[in-house]
C-alpha positions in Angstrom: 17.5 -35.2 24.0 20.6 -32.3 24.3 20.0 -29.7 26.7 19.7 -26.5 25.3 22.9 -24.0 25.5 22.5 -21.5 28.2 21.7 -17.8 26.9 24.8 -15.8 27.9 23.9 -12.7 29.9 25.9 -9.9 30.7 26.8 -11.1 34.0 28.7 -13.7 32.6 30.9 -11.4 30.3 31.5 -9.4 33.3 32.4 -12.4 35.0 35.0 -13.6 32.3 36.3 -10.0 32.1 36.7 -9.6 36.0 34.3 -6.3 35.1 31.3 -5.0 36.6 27.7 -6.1 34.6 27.4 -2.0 34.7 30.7 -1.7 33.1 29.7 -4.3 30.5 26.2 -2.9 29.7 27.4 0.6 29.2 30.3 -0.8 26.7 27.2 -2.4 24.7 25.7 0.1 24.6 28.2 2.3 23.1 27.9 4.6 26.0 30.4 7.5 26.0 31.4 7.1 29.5 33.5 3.8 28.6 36.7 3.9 26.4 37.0 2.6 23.5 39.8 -0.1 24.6 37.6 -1.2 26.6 34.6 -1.0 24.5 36.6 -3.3 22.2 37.7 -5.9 24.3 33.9 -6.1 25.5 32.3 -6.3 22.2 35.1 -8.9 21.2 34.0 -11.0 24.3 30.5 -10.4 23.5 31.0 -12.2 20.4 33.4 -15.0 20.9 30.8 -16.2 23.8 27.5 -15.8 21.7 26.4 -13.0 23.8 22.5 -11.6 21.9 20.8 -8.7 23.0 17.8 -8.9 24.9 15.9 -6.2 22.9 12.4 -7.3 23.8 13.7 -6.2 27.6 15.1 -3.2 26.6 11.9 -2.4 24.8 10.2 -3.0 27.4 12.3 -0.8 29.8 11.5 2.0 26.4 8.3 1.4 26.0 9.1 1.1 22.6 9.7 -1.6 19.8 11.3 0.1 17.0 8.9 -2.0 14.6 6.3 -0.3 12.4 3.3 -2.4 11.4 2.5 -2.5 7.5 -1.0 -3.7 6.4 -1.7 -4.3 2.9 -4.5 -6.1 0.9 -2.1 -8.1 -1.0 1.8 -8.5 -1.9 1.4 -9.4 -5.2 1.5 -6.4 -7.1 4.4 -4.4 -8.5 2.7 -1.5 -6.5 2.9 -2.1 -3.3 6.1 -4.1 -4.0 7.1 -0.1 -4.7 5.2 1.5 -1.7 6.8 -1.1 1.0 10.3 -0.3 -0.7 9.6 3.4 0.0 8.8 2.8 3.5 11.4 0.9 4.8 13.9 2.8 3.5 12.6 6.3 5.3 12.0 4.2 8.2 15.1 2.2 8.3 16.9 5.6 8.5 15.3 6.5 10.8 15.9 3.2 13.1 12.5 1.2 12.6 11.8 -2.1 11.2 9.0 -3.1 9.8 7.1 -6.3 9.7 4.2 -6.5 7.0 0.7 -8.4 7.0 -1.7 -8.9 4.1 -5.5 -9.1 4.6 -6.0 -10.8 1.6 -9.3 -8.3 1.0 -10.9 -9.3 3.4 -12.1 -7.4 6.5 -12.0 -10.4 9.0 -8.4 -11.2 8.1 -7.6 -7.0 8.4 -9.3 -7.3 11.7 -7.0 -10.5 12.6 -4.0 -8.7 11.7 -5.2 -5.3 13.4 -5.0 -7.1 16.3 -2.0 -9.0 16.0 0.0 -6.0 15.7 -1.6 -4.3 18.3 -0.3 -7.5 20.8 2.7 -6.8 19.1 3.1 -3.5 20.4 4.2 -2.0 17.4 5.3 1.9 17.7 2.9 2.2 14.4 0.9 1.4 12.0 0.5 1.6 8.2 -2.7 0.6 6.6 -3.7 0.0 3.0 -8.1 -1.0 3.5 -8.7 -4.2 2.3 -11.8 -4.8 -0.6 -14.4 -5.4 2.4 -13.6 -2.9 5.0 -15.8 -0.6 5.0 -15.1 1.3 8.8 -11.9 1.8 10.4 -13.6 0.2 14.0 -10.8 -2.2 14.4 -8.3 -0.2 14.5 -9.8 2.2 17.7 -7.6 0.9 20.1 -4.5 1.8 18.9 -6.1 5.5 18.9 -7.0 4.9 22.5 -3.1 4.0 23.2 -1.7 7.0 21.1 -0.5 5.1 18.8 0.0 6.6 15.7 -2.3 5.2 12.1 -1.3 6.7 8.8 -3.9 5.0 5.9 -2.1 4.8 2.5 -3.8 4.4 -1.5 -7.2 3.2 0.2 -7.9 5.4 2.9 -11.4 6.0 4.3 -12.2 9.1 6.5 -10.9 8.9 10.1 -11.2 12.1 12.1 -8.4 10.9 14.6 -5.5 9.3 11.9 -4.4 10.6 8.2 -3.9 9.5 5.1 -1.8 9.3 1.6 -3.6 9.4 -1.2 -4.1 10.3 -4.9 -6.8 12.4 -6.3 -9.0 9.5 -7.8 -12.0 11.4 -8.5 -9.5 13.6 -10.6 -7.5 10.8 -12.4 -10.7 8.8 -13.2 -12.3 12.0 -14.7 -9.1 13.0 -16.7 -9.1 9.1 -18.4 -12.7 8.9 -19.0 -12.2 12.4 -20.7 -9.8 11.0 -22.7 -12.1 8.5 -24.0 -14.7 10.7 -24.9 -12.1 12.7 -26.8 -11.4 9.7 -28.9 -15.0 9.3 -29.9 -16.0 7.0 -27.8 -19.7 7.2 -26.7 -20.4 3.9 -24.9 -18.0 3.9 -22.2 -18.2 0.9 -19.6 -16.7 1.4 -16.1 -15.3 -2.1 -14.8 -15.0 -1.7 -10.9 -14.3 -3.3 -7.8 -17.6 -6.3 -6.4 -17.1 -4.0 -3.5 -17.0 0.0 -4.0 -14.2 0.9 -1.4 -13.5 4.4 -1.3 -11.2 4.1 -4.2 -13.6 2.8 -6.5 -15.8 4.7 -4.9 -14.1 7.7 -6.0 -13.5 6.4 -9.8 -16.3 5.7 -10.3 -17.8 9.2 -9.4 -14.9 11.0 -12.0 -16.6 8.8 -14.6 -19.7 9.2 -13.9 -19.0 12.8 -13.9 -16.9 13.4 -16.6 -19.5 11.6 -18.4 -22.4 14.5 -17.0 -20.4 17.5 -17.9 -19.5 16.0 -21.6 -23.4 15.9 -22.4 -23.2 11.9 -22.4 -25.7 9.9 -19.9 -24.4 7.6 -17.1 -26.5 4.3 -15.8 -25.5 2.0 -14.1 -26.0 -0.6 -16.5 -22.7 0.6 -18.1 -20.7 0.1 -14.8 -19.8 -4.1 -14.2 -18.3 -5.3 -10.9 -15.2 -7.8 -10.9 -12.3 -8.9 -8.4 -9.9 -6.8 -10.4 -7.6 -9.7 -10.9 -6.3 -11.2 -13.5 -7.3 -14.6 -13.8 -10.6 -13.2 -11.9 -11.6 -11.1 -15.1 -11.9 -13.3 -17.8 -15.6 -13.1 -17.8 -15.7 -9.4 -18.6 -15.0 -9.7 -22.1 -18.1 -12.2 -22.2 -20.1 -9.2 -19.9 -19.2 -6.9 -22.3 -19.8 -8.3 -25.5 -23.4 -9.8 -24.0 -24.8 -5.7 -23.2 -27.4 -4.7 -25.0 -25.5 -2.1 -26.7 -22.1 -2.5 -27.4 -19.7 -0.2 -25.7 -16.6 1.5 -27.2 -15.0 2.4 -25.1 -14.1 0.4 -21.2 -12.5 2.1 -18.3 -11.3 -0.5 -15.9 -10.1 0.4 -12.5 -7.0 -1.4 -12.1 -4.8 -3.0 -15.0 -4.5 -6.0 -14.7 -8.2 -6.5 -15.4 -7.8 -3.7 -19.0 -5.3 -6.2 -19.9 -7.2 -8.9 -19.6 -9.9 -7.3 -21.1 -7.8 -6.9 -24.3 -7.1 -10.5 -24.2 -10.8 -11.6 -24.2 -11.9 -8.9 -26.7 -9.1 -9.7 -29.0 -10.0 -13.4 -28.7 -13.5 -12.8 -29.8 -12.3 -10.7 -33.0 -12.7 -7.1 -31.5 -10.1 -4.6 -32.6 -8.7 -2.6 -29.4 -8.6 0.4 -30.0 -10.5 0.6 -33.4 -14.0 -1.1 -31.9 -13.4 -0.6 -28.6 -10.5 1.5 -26.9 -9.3 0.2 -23.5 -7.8 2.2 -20.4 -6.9 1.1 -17.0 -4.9 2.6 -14.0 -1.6 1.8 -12.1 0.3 1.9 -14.5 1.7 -1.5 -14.0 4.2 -3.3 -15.4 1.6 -5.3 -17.7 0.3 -2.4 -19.2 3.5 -1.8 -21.2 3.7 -5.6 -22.6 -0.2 -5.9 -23.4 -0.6 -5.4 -27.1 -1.6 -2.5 -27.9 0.7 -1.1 -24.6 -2.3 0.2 -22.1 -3.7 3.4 -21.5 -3.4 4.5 -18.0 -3.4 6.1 -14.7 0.7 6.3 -13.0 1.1 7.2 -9.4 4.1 6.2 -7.6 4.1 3.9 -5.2 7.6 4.4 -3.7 6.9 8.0 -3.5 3.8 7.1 -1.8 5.3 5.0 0.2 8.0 7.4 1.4 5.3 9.5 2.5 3.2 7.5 4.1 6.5 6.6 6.6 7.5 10.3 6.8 3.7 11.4 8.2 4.1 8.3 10.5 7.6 9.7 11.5 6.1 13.2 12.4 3.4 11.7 14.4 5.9 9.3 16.7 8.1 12.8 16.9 5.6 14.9 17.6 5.9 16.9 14.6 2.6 16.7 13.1 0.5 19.4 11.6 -2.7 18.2 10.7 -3.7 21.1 8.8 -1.0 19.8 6.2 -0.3 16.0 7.1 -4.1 15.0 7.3 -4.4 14.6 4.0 -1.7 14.3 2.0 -2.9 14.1 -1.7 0.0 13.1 -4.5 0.4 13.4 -7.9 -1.1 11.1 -11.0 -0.8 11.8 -13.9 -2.5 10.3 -17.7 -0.2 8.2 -19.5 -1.5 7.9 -23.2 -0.9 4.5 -24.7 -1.9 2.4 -28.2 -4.9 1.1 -26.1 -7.1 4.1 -27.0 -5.2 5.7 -29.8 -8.5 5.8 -31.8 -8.0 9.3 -33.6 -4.4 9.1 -34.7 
């Protein structure tokens, strides 16, 4: 079995250079006190001998890592694809990395992961709350250590970290009104098996757009599902099996509107003529369904960007939490083919 190579130390460019390890360590680290012929022909050394910095030690010596913790509830999604984009690049100017967990929806993997990043002893952490968490618990002893939580797209209320969010209540309201404005008076909701705060909050700007258009709301008209796509076939099959057909169905997320589409089409419904569509994302998919979707755009990279600049001002101490508590960004109503009923 080969012996493994011996990790060269400072001490031993010092040694080769006939230098003090002081001398050395200063020229590494780029100090100002050291010129820069020296600097050169210590960096050169450094090199040609395999020399690696020990930045766990100098972290130590910091108390810092440089590394940002990013929790999502999943990576496959051209949204969060978006809002991790728009983190590391404010957070890579500003000299952090970031390493990124998924939860998978689940609260005990979220919890697994909390933890993990906590023994980790990242300088931060962003969170996006998985389906099934419904209490930030987990996440109390990073409070207790001062360090900084920012909650992004599903945030629930924490009276000790912030968040970065849409208004959903709004954006659900504005879609549902749309619907009614294209005659449709059996609107079905499609939400999350799990009302998170998000759905939480859609679902209450359809229920009361509904309220202040005259119509009646019932929960009878509101169907859970995993959002997914392959996970919604079956709610074409709800839909068409209610005791009143709707004509109009609101889903929560896109990729389950699209599918939707698929498994109404399939069965011989005309979307948007029997029954007009909208989701909300504004995914990719929604522009190659057929008719392109209805929906709700926010944007993740912005989102992104300002979920890392709150977590900035908070490792800076330059946070306000009259403005940076809640940081609330723009959606806006993209009108599509999917509910074009009054042309």
């Amino acid at each position: 079995m080969s012996v493994p190579e011996k990790e060269i130390t400072i001490y031993d460019i010092a040694r080769a250079l006939d230098l003090s390890p002081a001398t050395v360590s200063r020229a590494l680290a780029n100090h100002a006190a050291i010129s820069i012929k020296t600097k050169k022909r210590i960096q050169e050394a450094a090199q040609a001998m395999g020399y690696r910095t020990n930045r766990m030690a100098s972290n130590l010596r910091k108390k810092r890592s440089n590394i940002i913790g990013v929790i999502v509830p999943r990576l496959n999604s051209s949204f969060m694809s978006d809002v991790l984009a728009g983190m590391e690049k404010v957070l890579n100017q500003a000299g952090y990395n970031i390493i990124i967990s998924q939860s998978f929806e689940t609260a005990a993997k979220e919890i697994t992961n909390a933890q993990a990043m906590y023994n980790n002893r990242v300088d931060g952490l962003l969170v996006s709350l998985a389906y099934e968490s419904h209490h930030t618990n987990h996440f109390d002893a990073f409070t207790q250590r001062n360090i900084p939580i920012v909650y992004f797209d599903r945030v629930l209320k924490d009276d000790h970290n912030p968040g970065v969010m849409i208004d959903n209540v709004k954006a659900a309201y504005a879609i549902t009104e749309h619907l009614i404005k294209q005659g449709c008076r059996q609107i079905v909701h499609v939400t999350a098996q799990h009302l998170h705060s998000v759905y939480k909050q859609r679902l209450e700007g359809f229920k009361q757009a509904l309220l202040d258009n005259s119509m009646p709301f019932s929960y009878d008209m509101v169907l859970g599902s995993d959002l997914t796509l392959s996970g919604s076939t079956e709610i074409a099959d709800l839909v068409m099996n209610l005791p009143t057909q709707p004509d109009g169905i609101f889903a929560a997320n896109d990729a389950c509107a699209v599918n939707c589409i698929m498994g109404l089409k399939e069965k011989g419904i005309s979307v948007p003529h029997d029954i007009a569509v909208a989701g909300f994302n504004n995914d990719p998919v929604a522009c190659i369904s057929e008719p392109k979707l209805t929906t709700v755009n926010y944007d993740g990279y912005a989102m992104g960007e300002a979920s890392a600049r709150v977590l900035l001002k908070r490792l800076n101490n330059q946070y306000d939490a009259t403005t940076d508590k809640e940081v609330i960004l723009p959606a806006e109503l993209i009108i599509r083919g999917s509910t074009l009923r009054n042309k």
